[in-house]
N, C-alpha and C positions, 0 to 999 in steps of 0.2 A: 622329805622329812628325814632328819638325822635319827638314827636306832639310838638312846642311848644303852649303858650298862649298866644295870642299876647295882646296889651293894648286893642285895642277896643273889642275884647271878654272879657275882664276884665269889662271893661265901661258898654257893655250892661246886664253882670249880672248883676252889683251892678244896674241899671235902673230899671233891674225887680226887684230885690228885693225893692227898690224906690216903685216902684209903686204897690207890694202886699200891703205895709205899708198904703197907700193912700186909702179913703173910696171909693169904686167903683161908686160911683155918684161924686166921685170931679175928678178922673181920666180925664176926658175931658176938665176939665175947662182950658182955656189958653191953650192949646197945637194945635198948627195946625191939618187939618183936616188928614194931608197926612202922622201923626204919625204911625199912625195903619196900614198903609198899605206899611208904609217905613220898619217897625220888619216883615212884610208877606217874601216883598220884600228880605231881609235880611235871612232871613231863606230858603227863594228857593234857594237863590245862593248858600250857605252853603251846603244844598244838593246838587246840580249839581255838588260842586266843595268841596268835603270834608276834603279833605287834603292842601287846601288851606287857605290864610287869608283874609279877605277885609279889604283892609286900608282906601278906601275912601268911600264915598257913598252923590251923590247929588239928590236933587228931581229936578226933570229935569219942572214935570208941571204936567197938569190936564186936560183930554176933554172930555168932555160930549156931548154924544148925541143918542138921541131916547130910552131914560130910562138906559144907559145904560155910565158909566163913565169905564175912562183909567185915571189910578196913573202912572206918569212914572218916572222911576228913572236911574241912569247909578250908579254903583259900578265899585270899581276899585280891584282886586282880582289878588293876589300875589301868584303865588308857584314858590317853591325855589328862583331864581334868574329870572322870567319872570311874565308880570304883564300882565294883558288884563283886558280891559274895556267891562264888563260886561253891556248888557240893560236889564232890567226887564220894561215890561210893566203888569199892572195887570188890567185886565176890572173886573167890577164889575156890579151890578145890584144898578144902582143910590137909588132908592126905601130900598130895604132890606136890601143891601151892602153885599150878596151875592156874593163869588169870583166866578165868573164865568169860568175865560182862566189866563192862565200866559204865556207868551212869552218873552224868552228869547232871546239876542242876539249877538256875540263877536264883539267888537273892537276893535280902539286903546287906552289905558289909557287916 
């Protein structure tokens, strides 16, 4: 079976390549907090799911609490002809930012 590449693998190279260009102290400027942990995000599903594509990908929110924050996001993750809605939540250590846990979860797209 032929791999293809879909556009948003396309998208997020040309991102990184974006962003080696960028001097690493401006990399943060303007860009939401939830960047850096939306590519974490992005990269776990990819492994759990590596023959598949992700077409969508929303940041669902943020909670914090007891030194300790959750990124959460839903992806949408395509193989072949069936899609499932993928949750990633990523806890972190609010302080060091730290990935602590990743949990995953399947839904409906």
């Amino acid at each position: 079976m032929k791999k293809t590449i879909s556009n948003l693998t396309i998208m997020l190279f040309a991102f990184a390549l974006l962003f080696q260009a960028i001097p690493a102290n401006a990399q943060n400027e303007g860009l939401p907090s939830y960047v850096k942990w939306g590519r974490i995000a992005m990269t776990k599903t990819q492994e759990k799911y590596p023959d598949s594509e992700i077409t969508d990908y929303l940041h669902v929110g943020k909670e914090n609490k007891n030194g300790k924050s959750v990124e959460k996001f839903k992806l949408i993750v395509k193989n072949q002809n069936k899609e499932i809605g993928v949750f990633v939540n990523l806890t972190f250590d609010t302080r060091t930012e730290r990935l602590l846990a990743v949990n995953m979860t399947e839904g409906r797209p």
